[in-house]
N, C-alpha and C positions, 0 to 999 in steps of 0.2 A: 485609504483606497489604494489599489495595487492594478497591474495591467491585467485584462481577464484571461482567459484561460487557451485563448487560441492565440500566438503571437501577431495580433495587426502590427504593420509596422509604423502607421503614424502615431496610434497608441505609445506605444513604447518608445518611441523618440520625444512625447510629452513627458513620462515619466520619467526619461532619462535625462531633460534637463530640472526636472523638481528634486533627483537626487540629491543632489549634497545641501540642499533647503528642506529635506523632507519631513526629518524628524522635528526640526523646530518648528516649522509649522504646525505640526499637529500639538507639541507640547503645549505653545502659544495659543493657539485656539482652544486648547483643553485641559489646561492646565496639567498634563501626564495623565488625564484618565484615560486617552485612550490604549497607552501599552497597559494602565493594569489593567481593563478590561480583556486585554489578549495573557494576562499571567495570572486572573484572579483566581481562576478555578484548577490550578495545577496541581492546588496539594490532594485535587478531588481526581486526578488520574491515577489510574490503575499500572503496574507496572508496563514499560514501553520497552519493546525490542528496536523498533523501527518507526520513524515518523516520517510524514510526507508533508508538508506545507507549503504552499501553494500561494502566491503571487504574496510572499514574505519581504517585501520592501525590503529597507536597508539592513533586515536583520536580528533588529530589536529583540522581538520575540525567539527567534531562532537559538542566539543569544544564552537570553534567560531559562528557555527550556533544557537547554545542555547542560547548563549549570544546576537546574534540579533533578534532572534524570544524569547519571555521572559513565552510565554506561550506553544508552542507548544510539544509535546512529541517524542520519537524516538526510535524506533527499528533499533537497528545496529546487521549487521551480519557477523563475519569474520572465515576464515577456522581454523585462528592460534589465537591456545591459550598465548601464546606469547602478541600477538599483544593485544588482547580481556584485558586481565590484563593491560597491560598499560594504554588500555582507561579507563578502572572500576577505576586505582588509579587516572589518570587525572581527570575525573569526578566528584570522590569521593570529591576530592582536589577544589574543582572549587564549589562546591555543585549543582551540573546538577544530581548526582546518581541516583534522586528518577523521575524522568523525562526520563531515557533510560532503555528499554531491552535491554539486552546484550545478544548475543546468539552466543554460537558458533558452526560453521559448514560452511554447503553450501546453498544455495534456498530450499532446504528440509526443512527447520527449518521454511517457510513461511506458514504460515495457506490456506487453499482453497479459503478462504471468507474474509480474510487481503486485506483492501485498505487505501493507502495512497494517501493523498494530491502532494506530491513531493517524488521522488527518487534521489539518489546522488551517483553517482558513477566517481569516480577521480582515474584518474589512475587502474583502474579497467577491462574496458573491451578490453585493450591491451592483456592482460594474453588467450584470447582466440585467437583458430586460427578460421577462417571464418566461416570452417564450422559447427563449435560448437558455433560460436558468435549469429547466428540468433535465437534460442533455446532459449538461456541466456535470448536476449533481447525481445521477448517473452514472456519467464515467469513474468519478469521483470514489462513490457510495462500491461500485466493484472493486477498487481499488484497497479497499478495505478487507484485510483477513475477517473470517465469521464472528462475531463477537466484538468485534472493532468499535474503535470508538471514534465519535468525531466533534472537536474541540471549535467552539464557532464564536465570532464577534463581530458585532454590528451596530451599524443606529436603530433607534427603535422609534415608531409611529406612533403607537398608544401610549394616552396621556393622561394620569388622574388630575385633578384639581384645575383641570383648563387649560392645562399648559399647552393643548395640542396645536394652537396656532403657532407658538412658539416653535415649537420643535420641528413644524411644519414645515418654517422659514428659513429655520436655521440648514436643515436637508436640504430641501431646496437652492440656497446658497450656493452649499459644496457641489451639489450637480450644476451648477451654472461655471461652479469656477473648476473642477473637470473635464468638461465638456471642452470650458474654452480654451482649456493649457494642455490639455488630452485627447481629445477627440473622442470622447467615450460616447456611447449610443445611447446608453441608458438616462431617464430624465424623475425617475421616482424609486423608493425601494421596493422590493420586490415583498410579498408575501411572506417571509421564511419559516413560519412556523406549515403552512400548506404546503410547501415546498418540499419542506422534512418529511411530512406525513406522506405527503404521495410516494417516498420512498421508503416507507414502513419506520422511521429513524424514531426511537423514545427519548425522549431528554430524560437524564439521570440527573441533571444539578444545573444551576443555573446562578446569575447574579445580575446586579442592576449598577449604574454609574452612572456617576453627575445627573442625578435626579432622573435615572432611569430613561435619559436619551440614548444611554450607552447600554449594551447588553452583553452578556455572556453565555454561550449555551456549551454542554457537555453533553452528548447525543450519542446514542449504542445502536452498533447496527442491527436490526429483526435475524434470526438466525435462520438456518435456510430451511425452506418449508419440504421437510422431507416424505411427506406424502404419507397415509394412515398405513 
């Protein structure tokens, strides 16, 4: 999970002391599935001019995408400065620096006339509660050149074989320990496949991790409806 999309500032001051604990936490909890759930589907992207990702923690992904697209550039934008400094030294370290904006804040930091080829949002648009998620994905989903694409990862609800108490608790969890070290609003995951739909979004490819708690979505924007 990342700070949401508008900068709260108690928000962001939770996430900016999880910083430099970030990534081992989640390794620890997940054994690494959750960054390959944010890199599974890359070799399924179509060529990138421009990417925009959006509440990109320390990096991680931001990272790996540069190093498989060798040209493309990136505007990342997170509420916590915390986090923001981690990717600038990752980056810095990696030599991607001169290839990313770094900006910290919320969607407000996005220009009116800013389009990108792909957006990336992992772990991301949990932080919202439903009725603040369509807005997000909205701004978001304009932000998108026609034909764009958008690269999505999250926990998943639906469970075969019974597991769903399991996965139930295990969400649950992470919103209790959010909540308490973040101040996040939200207390359950949001719908995301409704979410997409109400904004015309088609999945073109998709994947599943650590028994399908973890997901992946590759989502094409609807092209504009240019009238008969």
């Amino acid at each position: 999970m990342s700070p949401p999309g508008s900068a709260v500032p108690h928000i962001a001051r939770g996430f900016d002391r999880l910083a430099p604990f970030y990534d081992g936490m989640a390794d620890l909890a997940f054994a690494g599935r959750i960054h390959a759930s944010q890199t599974i589907l890359l070799p399924r992207l179509p060529k990138v001019r421009r990417i925009l990702v959006v509440g990109g923690g320390t990096g991680r992904f931001l990272s790996s995408f540069l190093r498989h697209d060798a040209s493309a550039l990136a505007v990342s934008i997170d509420a916590s400065s915390g986090m923001t400094r981690k990717t600038e030294a990752r980056l810095a370290r990696e030599g991607f620096r001169d290839r990313v904006d770094l900006r910290i804040g919320g969607l407000e930091n996005l220009g009116p006339n800013e389009r990108f080829d792909l957006i990336a949002t992992h772990c991301f648009l949990d932080l919202f509660e439903e009725d603040e998620l369509e807005g997000v994905m909205a701004t978001l989903g304009e932000a998108l050149s026609p034909e764009g694409h958008w690269l999505f990862s999250d926990f998943a609800l639906a469970a075969p074989n019974g597991r769903g108490v399991i996965r139930r608790s295990i969400i649950a969890m992470l919103y209790a320990f959010f909540r308490a070290t973040s101040g996040i609003a939200a207390s359950r995951l949001p719908n995301f496949d409704r979410a997409f739909g109400r904004i015309g979004f088609r999945e073109v490819a998709s994947a599943g991790l650590a028994r399908g708690i973890l997901r992946a979505s590759l989502l094409r924007k609807p092209l504009p409806d240019r009238g008969r």
